[in-house]
N, C-alpha and C positions, 0 to 999 in steps of 0.2 A: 562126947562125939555124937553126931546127928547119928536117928536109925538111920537105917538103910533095907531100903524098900524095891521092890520087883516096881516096872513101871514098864505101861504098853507103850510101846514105839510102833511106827508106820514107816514105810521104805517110800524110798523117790516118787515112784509109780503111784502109788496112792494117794500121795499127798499133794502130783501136780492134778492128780485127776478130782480131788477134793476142793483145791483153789480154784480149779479151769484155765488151767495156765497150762503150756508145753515141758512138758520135762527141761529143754533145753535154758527155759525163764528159772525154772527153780533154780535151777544151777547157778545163771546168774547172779540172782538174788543170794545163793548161801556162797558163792565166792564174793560178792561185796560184805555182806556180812562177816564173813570169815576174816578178810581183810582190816576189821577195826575190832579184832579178837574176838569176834562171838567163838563160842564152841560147839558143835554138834557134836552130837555121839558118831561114834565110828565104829565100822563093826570089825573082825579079824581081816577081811580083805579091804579094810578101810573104805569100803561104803558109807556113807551117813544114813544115819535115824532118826527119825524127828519125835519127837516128844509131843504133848497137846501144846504146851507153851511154842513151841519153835513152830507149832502149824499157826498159832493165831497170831506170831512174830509176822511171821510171812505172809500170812493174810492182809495185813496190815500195811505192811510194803506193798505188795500189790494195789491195795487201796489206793494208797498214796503215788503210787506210780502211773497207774491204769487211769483215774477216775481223780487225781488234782493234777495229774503231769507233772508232777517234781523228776528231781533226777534221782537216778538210781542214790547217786550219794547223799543226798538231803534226803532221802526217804529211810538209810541207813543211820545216819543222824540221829535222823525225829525218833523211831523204834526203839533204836538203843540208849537215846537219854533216860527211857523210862524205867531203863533197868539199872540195878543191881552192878557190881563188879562180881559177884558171885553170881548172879543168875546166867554171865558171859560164857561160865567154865561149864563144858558138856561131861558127859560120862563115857565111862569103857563099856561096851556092850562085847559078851564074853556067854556066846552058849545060847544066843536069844536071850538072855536075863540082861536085865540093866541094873547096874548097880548106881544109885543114888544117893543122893546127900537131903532128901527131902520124903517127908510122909504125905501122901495121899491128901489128906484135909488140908494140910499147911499151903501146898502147890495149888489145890484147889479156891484157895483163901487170894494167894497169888495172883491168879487166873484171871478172878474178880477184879484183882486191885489193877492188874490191866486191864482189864474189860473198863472199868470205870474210867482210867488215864486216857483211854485211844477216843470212848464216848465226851470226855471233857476235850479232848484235842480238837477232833472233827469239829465241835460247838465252835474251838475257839479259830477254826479253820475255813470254818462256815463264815463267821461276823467278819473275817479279815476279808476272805473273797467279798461280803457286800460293800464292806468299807471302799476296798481298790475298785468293784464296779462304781459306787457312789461318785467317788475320787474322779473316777475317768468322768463321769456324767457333766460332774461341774466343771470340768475342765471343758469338755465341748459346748454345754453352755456359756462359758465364758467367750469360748473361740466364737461362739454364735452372734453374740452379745456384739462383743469388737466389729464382725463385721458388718450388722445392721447400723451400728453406729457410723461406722465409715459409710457404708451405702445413705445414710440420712443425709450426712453432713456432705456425699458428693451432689446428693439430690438436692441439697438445698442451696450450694454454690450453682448448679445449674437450674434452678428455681429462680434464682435471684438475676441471674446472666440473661435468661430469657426473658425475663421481667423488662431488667432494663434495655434491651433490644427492642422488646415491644413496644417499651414508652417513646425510644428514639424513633424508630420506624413511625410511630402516629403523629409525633409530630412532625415529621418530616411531612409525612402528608396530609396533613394540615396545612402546611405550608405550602405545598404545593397546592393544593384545593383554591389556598387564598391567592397564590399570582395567578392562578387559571382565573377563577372570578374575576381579578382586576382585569386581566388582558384583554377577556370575553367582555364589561364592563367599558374599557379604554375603548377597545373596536365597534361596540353598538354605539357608543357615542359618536367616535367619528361617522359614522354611515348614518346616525340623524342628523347631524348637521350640515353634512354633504346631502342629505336628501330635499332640505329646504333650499339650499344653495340653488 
């Protein structure tokens, strides 16, 4: 059977005022948590205790709440993948003593090995945020892409429109230039021939 060791606990009060969260957030949080059987200690008028583990539970959620905008439930999720089925089951607080399933070093050892899982998560929470910024980037360059190509290909059908307007337009007046000259050519002749007459 594990010893069984005294362990310091923190009440409500202290530990929203240690996250910077409102009492009424912590509650939240330890009713969703509670919800997918986390356990917290509870005391004889059934108040909850927090342990250093359940403070940096919480911390964690917050993080994920606050500062990636997950939902309360995916941030319950992620927290609690990292644990244990044992680490889920709280203890009986009985006289201010907590009785425990865990020593001091080992919980400490614990502590770490979350400290190191929430440090590898963020990393891998970090690369997914750049990836879906990346992701959206080329998507708006493509959308960009698309539409200078339509604007090229409308510019160059009214490139080509105006072109050929312009060519008919000059030679139209060309042609007119040429029956003016003959007419002006036709009438200076008649009026020199009429001038010898």
């Amino acid at each position: 059977m594990p010893e069984q060791a005294n362990e310091v606990v923190y009440l409500g009060g202290e530990v929203a005022k240690s996250l910077g969260i409102a009492r009424s957030s912590l509650t939240k949080y330890c009713i969703a948590l509670e919800s997918k059987d986390y356990k917290f200690i509870r005391g004889s008028n059934n108040s909850r205790a927090f342990r250093n583990k359940d403070i940096l539970l919480l911390q964690r959620m917050k993080d994920l709440v606050q500062d990636k905008s997950m939902t309360m439930e995916t941030a319950v999720n992620v927290v609690l993948s990292m644990l244990s089925e044992e680490e889920r089951t709280g203890s009986i607080l009985e006289e201010n003593k907590v009785i425990s399933q865990k020593t001091e070093p080992k919980e400490q050892a614990e502590n770490n090995q979350l400290s190191i899982l929430i440090d590898k998560l963020q990393y891998i929470e970090d690369i997914s945020d750049r990836l879906n910024s990346m992701e959206k980037e080329l998507k708006d360059i493509k959308t960009q892409n698309k539409i200078l190509q339509d604007q090229n290909e409308e510019l160059k059908t009214t490139v080509e429109t105006s072109s050929t307007k312009r060519d008919e337009n000059l030679l139209s007046l060309i042609r007119e230039v040429q029956d003016t000259k003959k007419m002006i050519a036709a009438s200076q002749e008649k009026k020199w021939w009429e001038f010898w007459k």
